[in-house]
C-alpha positions in Angstrom: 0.0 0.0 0.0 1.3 3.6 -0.9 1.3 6.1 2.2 1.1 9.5 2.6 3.3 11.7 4.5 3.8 15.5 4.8 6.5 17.5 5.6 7.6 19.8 7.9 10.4 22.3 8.4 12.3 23.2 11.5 14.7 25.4 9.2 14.1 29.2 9.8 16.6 30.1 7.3 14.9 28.2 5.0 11.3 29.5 5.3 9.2 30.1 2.3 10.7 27.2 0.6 8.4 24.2 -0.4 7.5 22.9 2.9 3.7 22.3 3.8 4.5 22.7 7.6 6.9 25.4 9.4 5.7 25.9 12.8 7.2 23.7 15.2 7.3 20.3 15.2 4.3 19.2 17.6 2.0 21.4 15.7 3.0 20.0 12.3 2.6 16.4 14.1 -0.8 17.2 15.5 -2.1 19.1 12.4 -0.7 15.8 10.2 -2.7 13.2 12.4 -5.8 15.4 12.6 -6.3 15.3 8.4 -5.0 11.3 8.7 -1.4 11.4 7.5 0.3 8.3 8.4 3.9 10.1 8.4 5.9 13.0 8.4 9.0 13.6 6.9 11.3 16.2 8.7 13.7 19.1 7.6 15.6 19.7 10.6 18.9 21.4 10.8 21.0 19.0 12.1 20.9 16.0 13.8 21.3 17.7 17.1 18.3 20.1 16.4 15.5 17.4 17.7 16.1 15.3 21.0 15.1 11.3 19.9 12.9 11.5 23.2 10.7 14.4 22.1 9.8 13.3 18.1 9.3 9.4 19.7 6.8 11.2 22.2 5.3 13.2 19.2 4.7 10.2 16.9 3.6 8.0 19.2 0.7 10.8 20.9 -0.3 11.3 17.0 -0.3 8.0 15.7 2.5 8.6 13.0 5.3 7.1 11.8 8.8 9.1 10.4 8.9 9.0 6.9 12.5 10.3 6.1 14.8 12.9 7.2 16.0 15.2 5.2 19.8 16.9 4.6 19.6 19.9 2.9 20.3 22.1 5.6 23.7 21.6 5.2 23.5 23.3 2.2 21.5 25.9 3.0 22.6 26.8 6.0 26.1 25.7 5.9 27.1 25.4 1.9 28.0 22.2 2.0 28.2 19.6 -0.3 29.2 16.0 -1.5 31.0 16.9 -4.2 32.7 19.9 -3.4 36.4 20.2 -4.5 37.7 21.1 -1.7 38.4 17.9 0.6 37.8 19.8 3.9 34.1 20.7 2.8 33.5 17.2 1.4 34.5 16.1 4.9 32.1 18.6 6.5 29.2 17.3 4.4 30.0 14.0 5.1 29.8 13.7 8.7 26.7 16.0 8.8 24.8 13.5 6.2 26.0 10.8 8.5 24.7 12.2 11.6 21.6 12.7 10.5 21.5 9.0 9.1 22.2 8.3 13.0 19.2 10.2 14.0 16.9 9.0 11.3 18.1 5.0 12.1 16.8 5.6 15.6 13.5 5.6 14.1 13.3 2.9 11.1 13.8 6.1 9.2 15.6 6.9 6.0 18.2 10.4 4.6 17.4 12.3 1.4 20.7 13.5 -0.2 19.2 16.2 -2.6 20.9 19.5 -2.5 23.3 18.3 -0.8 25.2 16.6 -3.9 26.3 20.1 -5.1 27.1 21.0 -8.2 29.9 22.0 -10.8 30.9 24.9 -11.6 32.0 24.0 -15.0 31.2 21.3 -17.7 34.6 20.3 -17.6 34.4 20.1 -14.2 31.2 18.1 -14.2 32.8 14.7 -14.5 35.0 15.0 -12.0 32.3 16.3 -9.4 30.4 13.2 -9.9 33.1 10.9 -8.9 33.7 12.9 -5.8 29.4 12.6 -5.1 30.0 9.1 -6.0 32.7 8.4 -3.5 30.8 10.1 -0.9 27.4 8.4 -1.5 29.1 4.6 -1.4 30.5 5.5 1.8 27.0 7.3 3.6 25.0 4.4 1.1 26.9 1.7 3.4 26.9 3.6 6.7 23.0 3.6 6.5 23.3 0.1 5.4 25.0 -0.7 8.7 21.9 1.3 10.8 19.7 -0.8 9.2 18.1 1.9 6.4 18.4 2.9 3.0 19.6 6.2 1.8 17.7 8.4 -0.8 18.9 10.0 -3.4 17.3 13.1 -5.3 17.7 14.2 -8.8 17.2 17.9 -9.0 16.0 20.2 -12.0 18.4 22.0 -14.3 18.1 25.0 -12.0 19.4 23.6 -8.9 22.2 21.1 -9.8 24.0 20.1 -13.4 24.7 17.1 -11.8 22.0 14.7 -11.4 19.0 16.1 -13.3 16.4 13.2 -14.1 15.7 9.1 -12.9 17.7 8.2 -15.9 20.9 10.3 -15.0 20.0 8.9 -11.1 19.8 4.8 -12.1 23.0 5.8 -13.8 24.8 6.7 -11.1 23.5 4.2 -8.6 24.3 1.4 -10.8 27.6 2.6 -11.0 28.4 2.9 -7.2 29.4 -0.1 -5.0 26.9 0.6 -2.5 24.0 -1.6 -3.0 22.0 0.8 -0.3 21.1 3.8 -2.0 17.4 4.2 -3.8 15.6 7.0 -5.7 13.3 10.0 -4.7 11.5 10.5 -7.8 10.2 14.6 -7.1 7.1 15.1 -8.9 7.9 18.7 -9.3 11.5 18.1 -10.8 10.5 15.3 -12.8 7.9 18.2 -14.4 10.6 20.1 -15.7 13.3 17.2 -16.4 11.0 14.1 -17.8 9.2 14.0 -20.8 6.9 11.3 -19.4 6.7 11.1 -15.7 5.1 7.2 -15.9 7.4 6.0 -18.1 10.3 7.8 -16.0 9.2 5.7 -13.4 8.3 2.6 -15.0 12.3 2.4 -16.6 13.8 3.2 -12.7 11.5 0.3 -11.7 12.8 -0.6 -8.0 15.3 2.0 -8.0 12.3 4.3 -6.6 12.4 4.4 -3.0 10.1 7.6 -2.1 8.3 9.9 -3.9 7.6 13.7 -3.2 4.1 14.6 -4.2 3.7 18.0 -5.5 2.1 19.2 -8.5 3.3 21.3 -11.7 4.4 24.8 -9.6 5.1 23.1 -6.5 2.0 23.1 -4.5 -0.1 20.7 -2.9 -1.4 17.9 -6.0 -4.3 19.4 -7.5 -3.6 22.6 -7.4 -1.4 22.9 -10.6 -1.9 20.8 -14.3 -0.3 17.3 -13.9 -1.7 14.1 -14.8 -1.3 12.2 -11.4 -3.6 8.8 -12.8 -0.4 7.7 -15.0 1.9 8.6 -12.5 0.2 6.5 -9.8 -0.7 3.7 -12.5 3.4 3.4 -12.8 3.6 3.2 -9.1 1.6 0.4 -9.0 3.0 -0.8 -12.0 6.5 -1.3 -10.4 5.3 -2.2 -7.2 5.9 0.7 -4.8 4.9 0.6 -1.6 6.7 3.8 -0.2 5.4 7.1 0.5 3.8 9.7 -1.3 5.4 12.8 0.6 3.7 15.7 0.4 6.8 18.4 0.1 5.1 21.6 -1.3 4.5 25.3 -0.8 2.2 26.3 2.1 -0.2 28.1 -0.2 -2.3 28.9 0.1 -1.6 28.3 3.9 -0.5 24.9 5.8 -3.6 23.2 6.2 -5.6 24.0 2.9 -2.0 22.4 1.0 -1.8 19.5 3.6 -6.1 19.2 3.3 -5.7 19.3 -0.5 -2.7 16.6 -0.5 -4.7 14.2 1.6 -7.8 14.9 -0.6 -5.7 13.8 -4.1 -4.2 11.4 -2.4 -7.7 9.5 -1.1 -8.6 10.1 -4.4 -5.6 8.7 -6.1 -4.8 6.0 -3.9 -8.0 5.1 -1.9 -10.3 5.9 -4.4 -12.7 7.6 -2.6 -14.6 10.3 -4.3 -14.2 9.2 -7.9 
């Protein structure tokens, strides 16, 4: 069965960005349970930023389970990233990925590397960039491995990385690595701009897929923009998914109408109620 989580950021910095909740983390808990969420999936800025004792209290008082955990405040907050040339910031990014991989274990929960895998600076430079990311995601890929969890990886769009830009480029460099621990996050919204067929995008990565954000065409709640979600769910089926559907969109046009309208597609979608 496909789940549905929602997210919910604990980054100040970062407000604004496409996260459904950003007020604290028992109100985005609370407010996820009430419209029947089965998960959340936290941006938190660093693995120190949440005490283990707290979110267990949290999920257990609402009923929900921890979806995945993601990284990217180490780049925005910190710049760092996987692939950086110099070896002192690789380093950096390293052990703050793996920290958070610690955290997330602790609760059956996977990382998203996304932003966090950089980017070049030039197309020469572009090769060599991705075997620095590659280095760096065997590594974290078996350190998760050894806590039990996958890692996820995230192709971005053109506008955020020249690195890893669709599912394609992402199976790629998986099947490359020697990690055997690292799985997809196919991003509705990226996959907009990168794919030219979202279902068959999916179909070809097959069980690479390991999570998928749900968002629609402009990056708010599904629904509210022009995709096509029936193929996209038909090739989720179609390779056997069983992961989450994790509602990482804007807050417009406030927290609870996006998180209301995500549960309402996804019922729809996945349930089949109200068809």
């Amino acid at each position: 069965m496909i789940r549905s989580a929602v997210t919910i950021s604990l980054v100040p910095e970062a407000r604004g960005g496409p996260f459904v909740f950003w007020d604290g983390l028992e109100a985005g808990c609370r407010a996820a349970s009430e419209l029947g969420f089965d998960a959340v999936e936290i941006f938190a800025p660093s693995a120190d930023a949440v005490m283990p004792e707290e979110l267990q209290g949290l999920l257990d008082t609402y009923g929900l389970s921890l979806a995945a955990v993601g990284t990217g405040a180490g780049w925005v907050l910190h710049a760092l990233s996987l692939s950086a040339e110099d070896a002192e910031v690789r380093g950096q990014a390293t052990s703050f990925v793996r920290a958070l991989i610690d955290f997330a274990a602790g609760f059956g929960a996977p990382c998203i590397v996304g932003s966090m895998q950089g980017r070049s600076e030039t197309a020469e430079g572009r090769v060599a960039a991705l075997s620095r990311l590659g280095a760096a995601l065997d590594a974290l890929g078996d350190h998760a491995g050894a806590q039990g969890v996958p890692l996820f990886f995230e192709p971005l769009n053109r506008y955020e990385t020249n690195l890893i830009n669709t599912l394609a480029d992402g199976v790629a460099l998986l099947e490359g690595l020697s990690s055997g621990n690292i799985r997809l996050l196919a991003d509705l919204f990226h996959m907009n701009i990168e794919e030219a067929h979202l279902d068959e995008a999916i179909r070809n990565a097959g069980p690479h897929v390991g999570h998928v954000h749900f968002a629609d065409s402009n990056r708010r709640a599904a629904g509210f923009g022009h995709l096509e979600f029936g193929p996209i769910v038909q090739a989720l089926r179609d390779v056997e998914y069983a992961g989450y559907l994790s509602a990482e969109a804007f807050a417009l046009p406030d927290s609870i109408e996006a998180a209301t309208q995500t549960m309402r597609s996804y019922r729809r979608l996945i349930l089949g109620e109200g068809d």
